[in-house]
N, C-alpha and C positions, 0 to 999 in steps of 0.2 A: 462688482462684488457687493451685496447687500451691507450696509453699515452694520448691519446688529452680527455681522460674525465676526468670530475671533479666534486666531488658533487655538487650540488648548493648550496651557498650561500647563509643565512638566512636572510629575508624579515626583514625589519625595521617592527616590532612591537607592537599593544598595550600592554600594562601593566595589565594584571587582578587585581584585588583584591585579600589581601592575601586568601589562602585558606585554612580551614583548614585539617591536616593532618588524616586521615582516617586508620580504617583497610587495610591489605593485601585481596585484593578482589580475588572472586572465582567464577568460572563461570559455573552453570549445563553444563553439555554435552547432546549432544541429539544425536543419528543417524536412519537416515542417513544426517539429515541436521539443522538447525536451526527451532526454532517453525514455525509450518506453516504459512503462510500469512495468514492473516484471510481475509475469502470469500469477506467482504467488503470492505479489503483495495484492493484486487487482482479485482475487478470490477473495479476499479475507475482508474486502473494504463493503460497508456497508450504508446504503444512501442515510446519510444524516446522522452515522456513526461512529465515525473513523476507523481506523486502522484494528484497535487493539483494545481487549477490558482493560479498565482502570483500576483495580479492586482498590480498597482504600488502607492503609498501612497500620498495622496495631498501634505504632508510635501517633500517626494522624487521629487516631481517634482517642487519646488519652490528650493529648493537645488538645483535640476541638471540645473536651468535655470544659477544660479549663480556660477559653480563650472568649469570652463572653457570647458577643453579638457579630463577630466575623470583621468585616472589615472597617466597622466603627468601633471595637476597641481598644484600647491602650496596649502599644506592642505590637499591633496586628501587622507592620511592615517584616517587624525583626522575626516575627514568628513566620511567615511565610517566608524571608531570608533563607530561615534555617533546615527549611525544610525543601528549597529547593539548591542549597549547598551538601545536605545530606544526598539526596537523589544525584545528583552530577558527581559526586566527590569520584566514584568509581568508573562514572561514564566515559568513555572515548569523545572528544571534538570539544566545540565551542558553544555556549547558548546567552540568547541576553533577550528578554521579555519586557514588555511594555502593554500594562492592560488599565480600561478604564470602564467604569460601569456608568452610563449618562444618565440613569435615572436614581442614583445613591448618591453620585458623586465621587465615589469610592477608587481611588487612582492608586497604581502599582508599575515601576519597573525595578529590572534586574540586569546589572553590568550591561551599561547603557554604551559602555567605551571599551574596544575601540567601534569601528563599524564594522557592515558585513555585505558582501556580493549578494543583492538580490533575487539572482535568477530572475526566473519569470513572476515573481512578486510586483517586479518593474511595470509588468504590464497594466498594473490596476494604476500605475502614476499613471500611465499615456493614457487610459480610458478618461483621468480626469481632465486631465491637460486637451486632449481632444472636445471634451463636452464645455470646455469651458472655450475652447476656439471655437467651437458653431455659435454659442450664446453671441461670443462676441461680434460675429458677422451675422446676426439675428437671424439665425434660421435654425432649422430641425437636421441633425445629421442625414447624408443623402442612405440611396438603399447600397451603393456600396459603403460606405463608412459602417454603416450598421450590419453589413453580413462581413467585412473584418474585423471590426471590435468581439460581435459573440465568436467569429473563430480565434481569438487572441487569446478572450476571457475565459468561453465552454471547453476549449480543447484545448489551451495554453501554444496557441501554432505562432512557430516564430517567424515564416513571411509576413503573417498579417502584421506580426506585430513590426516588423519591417518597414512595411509600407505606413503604415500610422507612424509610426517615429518620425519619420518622414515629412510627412503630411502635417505632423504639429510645431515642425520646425528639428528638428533632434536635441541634439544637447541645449543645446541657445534654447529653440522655445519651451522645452519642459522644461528647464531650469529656471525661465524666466515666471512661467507661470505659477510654477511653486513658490515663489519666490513672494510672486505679487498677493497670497497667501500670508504670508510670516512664515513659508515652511523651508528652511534655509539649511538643511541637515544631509538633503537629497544630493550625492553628486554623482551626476551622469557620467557613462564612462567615455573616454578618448575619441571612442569610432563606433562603440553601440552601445544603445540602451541595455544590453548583455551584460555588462560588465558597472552597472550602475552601484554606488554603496549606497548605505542608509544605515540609521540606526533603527531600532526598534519604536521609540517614540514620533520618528518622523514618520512613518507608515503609518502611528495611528492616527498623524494629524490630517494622511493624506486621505486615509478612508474616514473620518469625520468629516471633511471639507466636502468628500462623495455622496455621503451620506445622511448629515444632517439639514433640519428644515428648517435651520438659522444660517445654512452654509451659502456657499455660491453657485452652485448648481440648482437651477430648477427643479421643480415637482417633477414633469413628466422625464428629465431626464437622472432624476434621483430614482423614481419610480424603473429607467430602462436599466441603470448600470446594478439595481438590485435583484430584476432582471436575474443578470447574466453572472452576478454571481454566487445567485441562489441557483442556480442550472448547469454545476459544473459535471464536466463528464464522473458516472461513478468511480471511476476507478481515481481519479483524481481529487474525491472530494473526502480526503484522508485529513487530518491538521484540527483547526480548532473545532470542527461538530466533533470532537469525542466528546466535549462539555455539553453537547444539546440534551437534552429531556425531553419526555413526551412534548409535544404541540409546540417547540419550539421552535423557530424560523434561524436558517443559517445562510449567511451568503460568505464567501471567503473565495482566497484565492492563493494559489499554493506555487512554490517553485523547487525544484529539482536538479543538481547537475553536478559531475565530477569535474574538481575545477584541477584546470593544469599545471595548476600553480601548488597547488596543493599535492602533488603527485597522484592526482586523480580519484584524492580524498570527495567526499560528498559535501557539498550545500543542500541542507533539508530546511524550507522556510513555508511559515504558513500564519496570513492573516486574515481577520473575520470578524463578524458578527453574529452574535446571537441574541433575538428576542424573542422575551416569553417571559411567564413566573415575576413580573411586576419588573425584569431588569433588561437593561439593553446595552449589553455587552460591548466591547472593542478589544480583541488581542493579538499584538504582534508575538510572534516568536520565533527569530534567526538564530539559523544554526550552521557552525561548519565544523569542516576535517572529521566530518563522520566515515567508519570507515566503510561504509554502506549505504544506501537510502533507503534500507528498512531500521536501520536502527537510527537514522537519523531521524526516521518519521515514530519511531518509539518514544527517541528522547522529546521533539517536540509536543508529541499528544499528552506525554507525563506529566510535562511542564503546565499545558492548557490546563489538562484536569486539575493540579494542585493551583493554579492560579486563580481558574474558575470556582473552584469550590469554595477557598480561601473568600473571594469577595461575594459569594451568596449563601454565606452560612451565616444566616441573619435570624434563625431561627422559624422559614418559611420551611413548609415540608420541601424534600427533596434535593 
């Protein structure tokens, strides 16, 4: 691991409400991938635009007249607080966000505690963990390793991602390798990477560690896992592109699934990247006990766009 990286740094924080504590949650397995999109949400998704319009709220725009320079000014946590407590106050399920922007500086999370069932979010941990096992045995992933990682990544398939769990060790080695990180937040579940928690700020350390050219990952393999998570099936690349704008580049990776613990409530979760317009984005946002996975992909894209906007209302167009 290169000396000059360092995890990030956790975001000054809202405070949730206590929660209360719950069973140990379990999560169906499906293969080859998570429940289908259903036909109507897969119509409506659009390459590099998510789910659903954001229009912006007469309240948000009387705020942003009065709220300076966006996420360099004074209040700008409590003001975004308030705005994504008003938006969930009526909503159904759970949500807790974690975003940073690397080239402002400009850091945000929201009800960081408790953790959340990652679905297939998990699989962008093992894409690292995996890249950081070939580095370590100084070679180039082979051509199968590289046609199950983009089946993991492009079409979220849970063999591939089976056999890569596998392959990097399962619990012991991704956990070790997060670890060897500073990314200590991740825990793996009992008997599958399916049932892994996380909070929202540890996904974004793990796609920074993915992603950045002060991280541990090389060029060409920072270069393949951008790849593949700019190349996600359309019908699946719902979640944080509702914040993309013209000419902006998005990779992310989304997970889905009725957990049985939940009485078959929804996990809607989706993390990313967006560059363009001078910033370079990071946001996680988990979500459960939706009673849907259209309205959990609702409440996550709500969340991205007031989060998004929040940290690029800097007074650039757009």
């Amino acid at each position: 691991m290169p000396a000059a990286y360092h995890r990030p740094a956790p975001a000054p924080h809202a405070q949730p409400p206590p929660a209360a504590a719950g069973p140990q949650q379990t999560l169906a397995t499906r293969a080859p991938g998570e429940p289908r999109v259903p036909e109507t949400i897969r119509q409506q998704v659009k390459p590099g635009h998510g789910l659903l319009e954001q229009p912006k709220e007469p309240k948000e725009q009387a705020e942003d007249r009065g709220s300076g320079r966006g996420a360099s000014a004074p209040g700008f946590a409590a003001l975004v607080q308030r705005r994504l407590d008003r938006y969930l106050a009526d909503r159904e399920g759970r949500a807790s966000v974690a975003a940073w922007d690397r080239t402002t500086g400009a850091r945000f999370s929201y009800r960081e505690q408790p953790t959340y069932l990652l679905a297939s979010v998990a699989k962008m941990d093992i894409l690292l963990a995996l890249l950081l096992k070939a580095q370590d045995e100084r070679r180039q992933l082979t051509r199968a390793e590289r046609t199950l990682a983009a089946r993991m990544i492009r079409y979220s398939d849970n063999l591939a991602a089976h056999s890569l769990y596998d392959e990097i060790g399962g619990k012991q080695g991704l956990t070790q390798r997060l670890m060897r990180l500073g990314i200590d937040g991740v825990e793996p579940g009992p008997a599958s990477w399916g049932s892994t928690r996380s909070g929202p700020s540890q996904q974004l350390a793990v796609l920074d560690a993915l992603t950045s050219d002060k991280g541990p990952v090389n060029s060409a393999n920072r270069d393949y896992a951008t790849a593949l998570m700019s190349s996600v099936t359309q019908s699946q690349s719902w979640g944080v592109s509702i914040a993309a704008r013209p000419g902006d580049h998005v990779a992310l990776k989304n997970g889905w699934l009725p957990a049985r613990a939940h009485g078959g409530l929804w996990i809607v979760n989706t993390v990313g990247r967006i560059t363009g317009h001078n910033h370079d984005l990071l946001i996680a946002v988990l979500t459960d006990h939706n009673p849907g996975m259209a309205v959990g992909i609702a409440t996550a894209e709500r969340l991205t766009h007031i989060i998004m906007r929040a940290l690029t209302a800097d007074g650039r167009p757009g």
